[in-house]
N, C-alpha and C positions, 0 to 999 in steps of 0.2 A: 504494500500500500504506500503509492508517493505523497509526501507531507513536504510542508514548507513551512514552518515555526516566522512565521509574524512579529510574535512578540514572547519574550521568555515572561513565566510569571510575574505577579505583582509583588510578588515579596522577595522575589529573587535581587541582591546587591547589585548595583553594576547594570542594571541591563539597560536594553536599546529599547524604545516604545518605538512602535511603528506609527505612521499618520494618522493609520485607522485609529488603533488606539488612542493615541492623544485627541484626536477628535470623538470618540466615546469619552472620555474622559471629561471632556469641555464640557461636554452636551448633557452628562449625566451630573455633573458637580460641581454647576457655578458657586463661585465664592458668596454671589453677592445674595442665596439662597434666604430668605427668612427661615431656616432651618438651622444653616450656619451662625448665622448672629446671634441666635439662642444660645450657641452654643451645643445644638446637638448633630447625631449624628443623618447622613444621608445616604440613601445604597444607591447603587449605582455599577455600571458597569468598570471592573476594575484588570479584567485582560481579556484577548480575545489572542487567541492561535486560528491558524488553519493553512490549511493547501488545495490542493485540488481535490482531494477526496476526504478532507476532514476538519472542522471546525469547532472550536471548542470558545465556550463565552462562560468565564467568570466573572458572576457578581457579589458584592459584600458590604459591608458600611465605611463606607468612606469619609474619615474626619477630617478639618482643616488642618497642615502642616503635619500630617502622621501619613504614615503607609497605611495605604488600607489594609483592611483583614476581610479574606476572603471564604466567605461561610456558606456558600454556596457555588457547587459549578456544575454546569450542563454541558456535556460533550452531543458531538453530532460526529457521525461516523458515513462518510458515503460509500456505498459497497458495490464497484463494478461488475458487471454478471456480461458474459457471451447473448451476443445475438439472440433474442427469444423468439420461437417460431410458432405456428400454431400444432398443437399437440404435445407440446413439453410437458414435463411433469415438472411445473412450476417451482413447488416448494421443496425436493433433492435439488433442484439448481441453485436455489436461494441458500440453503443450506452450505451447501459446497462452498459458494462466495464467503460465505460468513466463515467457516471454517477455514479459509487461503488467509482471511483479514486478522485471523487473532481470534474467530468463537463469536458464542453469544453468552451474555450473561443471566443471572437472574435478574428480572426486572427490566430488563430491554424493555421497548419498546421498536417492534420494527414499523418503520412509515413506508407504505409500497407504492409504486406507482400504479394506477389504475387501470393504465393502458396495457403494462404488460400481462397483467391479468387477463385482459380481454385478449388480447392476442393471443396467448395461451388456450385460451377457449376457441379460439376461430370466430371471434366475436370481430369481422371484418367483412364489406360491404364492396364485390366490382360495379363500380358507377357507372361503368357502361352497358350493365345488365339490366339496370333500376329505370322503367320508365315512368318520368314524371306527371303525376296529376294535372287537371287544371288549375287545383290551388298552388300547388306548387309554382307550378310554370308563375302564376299570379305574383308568388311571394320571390320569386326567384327575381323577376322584374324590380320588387319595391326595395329588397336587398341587396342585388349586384352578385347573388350566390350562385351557384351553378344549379339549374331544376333538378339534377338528378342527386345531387345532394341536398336541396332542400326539400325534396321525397322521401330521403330517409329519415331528416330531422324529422317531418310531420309524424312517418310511422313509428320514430321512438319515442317522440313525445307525446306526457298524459296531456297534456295542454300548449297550447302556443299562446303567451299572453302578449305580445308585442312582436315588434320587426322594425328594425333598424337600417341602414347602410351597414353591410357587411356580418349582419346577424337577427336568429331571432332570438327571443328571450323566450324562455320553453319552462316547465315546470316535468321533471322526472320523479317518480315516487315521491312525491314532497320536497323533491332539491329542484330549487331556482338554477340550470346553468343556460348557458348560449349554447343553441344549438342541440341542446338534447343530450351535449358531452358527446356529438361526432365532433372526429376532429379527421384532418389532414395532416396533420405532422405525425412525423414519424412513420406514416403506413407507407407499404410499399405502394408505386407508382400505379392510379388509376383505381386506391382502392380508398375508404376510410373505415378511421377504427370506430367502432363503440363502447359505450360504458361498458363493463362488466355484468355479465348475468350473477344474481345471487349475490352481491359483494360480501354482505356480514355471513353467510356459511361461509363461501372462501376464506374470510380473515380467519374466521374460528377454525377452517382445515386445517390452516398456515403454523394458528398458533396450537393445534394438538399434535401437530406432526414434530415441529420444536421441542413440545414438551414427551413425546415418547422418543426420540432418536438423539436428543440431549440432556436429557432430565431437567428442566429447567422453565421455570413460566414466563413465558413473555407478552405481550402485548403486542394486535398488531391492526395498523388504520391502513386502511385502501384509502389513496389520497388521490386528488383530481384540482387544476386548477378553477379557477372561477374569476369573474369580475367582481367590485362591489360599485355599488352607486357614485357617480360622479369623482371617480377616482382610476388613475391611470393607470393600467398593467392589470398585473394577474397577483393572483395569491392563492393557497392552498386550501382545501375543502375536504373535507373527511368524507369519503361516501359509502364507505362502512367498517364496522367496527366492532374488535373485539379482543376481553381481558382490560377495556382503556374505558372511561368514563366516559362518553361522550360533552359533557360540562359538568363545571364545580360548582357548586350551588354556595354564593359567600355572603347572602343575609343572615343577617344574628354576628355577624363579626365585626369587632370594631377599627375602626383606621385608625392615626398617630396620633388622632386629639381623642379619642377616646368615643366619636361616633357611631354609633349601629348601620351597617350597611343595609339599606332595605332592598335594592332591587340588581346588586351586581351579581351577576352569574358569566362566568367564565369559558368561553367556548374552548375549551383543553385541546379537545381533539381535532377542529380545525386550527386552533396558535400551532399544534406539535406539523401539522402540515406542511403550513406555512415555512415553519420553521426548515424542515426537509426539504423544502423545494427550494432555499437556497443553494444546496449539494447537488440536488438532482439537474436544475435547469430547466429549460424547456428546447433545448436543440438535440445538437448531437452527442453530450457527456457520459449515454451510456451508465447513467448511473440510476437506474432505477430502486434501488433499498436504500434507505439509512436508519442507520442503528441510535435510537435516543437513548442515552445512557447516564443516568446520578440524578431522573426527576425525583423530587421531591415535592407530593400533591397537601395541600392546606384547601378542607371543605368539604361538603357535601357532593357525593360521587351521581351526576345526576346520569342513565343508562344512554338515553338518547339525545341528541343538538337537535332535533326538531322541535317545532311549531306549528302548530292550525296557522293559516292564512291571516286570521281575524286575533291574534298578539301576536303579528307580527307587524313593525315598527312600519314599514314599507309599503305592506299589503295592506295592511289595516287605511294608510291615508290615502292610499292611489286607490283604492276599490272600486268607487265608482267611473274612475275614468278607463278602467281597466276592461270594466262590463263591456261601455259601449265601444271601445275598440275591438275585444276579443268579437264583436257580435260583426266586425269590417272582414277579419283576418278568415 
């Protein structure tokens, strides 16, 4: 596994801070902090390593003019795996990787990509086999998409709530993605992948086959990327799960001044995505696992990240505009 050390630890003498790190440092522990003036302490980011296959971020409390102490660290491991084709037996490959990289521990958490999964399944579409509906062709016009791929969006999705320039916005078993989660990247020429059939068995195959062939329990999230509202790029999305929380439930806890949190709930399992899809990318890096390693969970373990439509922040205020356009599409 190639690495490239950024930065040596924070308590280490002597050492060099990389840009990054000095610029996590800035950004996590202004002096001019009303926290500092008090006289107390602030956590914050205190090192960050990594290379091309590995990442590692330490945080801890940070005083004015002392070293920090570092009391907690999260490692991120990216695990290179061969070519996946359709009909592999996904999780001896997975395996195998992990075992080239150094194992798996107790407590992992592995973050998969989603695609490979599908792949694996033969969950792949030849576009020049698929012919296009009239809706399609329709949506194909108001998006700039190709008909034959937005023939398969409509057949994978439970819904189509909108359509953009270069996408539609679709609802799968309760998850919001574009497109229904077809995508073009990464499949071979002339075909697209899709979601995975069944994600949360798969994750729960993933994680029994770990635990009889290594003795050892781990946790494992089928991740997929996504957009969010009025925000640029992509980020990670859990789209199924298992042995992992899907959110921490942190009402009844109090913050630094000694407040009760009444409505913060933690979406774990899509942050831990996120987190992975640092390592993974979205091009060619071949790195479809990563290995989360040293979490430490504070709160209530809530089983699933879903929502009904009606508490949900987005759906709940767009509803009625949503009607009358779904009633256009």
């Amino acid at each position: 596994m190639e690495t490239m050390d950024w930065a040596t630890t924070s308590t280490s003498p002597g050492r060099r801070e990389s840009p990054w790190e000095r610029r996590a440092l800035t950004i996590s522990s202004p002096t001019s902090s009303p926290l500092f003036t008090r006289g107390r302490p602030r956590r914050g980011i205190t090192s960050i390593l990594g290379g091309s296959d590995i990442l590692r971020v330490s945080c801890g409390w940070i005083y004015r003019g002392r070293r920090p102490t570092v009391t907690v660290e999260l490692r991120l491991i990216g695990i290179r795996t061969p070519l996946i084709r359709p009909g592999d037996h996904l999780p001896s490959l997975l395996l195998k990787a992990l075992r080239r990289a150094g194992g798996v521990r107790e407590g992992d958490i592995l973050v998969l990509s989603s695609k490979v999964v599908a792949v694996s399944q033969g969950r792949m579409v030849r576009l020049s086999e698929v012919r296009p509906s009239p809706r399609a062709l329709r949506l194909s016009r108001k998006t700039g998409l190709d008909p034959s791929f937005v023939e398969v969006v409509l057949r994978e999705a439970d819904s189509v709530l909108g359509a953009s320039r270069g996408a539609l916005l679709t609802l799968v078993k309760g998850l919001p993605c574009a497109n229904a989660g077809v995508d073009l990247s990464n499949a071979p020429p002339g075909h697209a992948i899709l979601l995975p059939s069944h994600p949360e068995r798969f994750a729960k195959e993933l994680r029994d086959y770990v635990r009889r062939e290594e003795g050892v329990r781990v946790g494992v999230i089928l991740a997929d990327s996504t957009v969010k509202p009025l925000r640029l790029g992509t980020v990670g999305q859990a789209v199924g799960i298992s042995g992992v929380p899907g959110a921490l439930d942190c009402r009844g806890r109090t913050d630094l001044f000694g407040r009760r949190l009444r409505v913060t709930r933690r979406a774990l399992a899509d942050q831990l995505a996120t987190a992975a899809e640092l390592l993974m990318g979205e091009a060619g890096e071949r790195i479809p696992l990563v290995v989360v390693r040293g979490l430490r969970l504070e709160g209530k373990a809530v089983p699933s990240p879903a929502v009904e439509p009606e508490e949900c922040l987005y759906f709940s205020l767009l509803k009625g505009g949503l009607r009358k356009d779904r009633r256009r599409l």
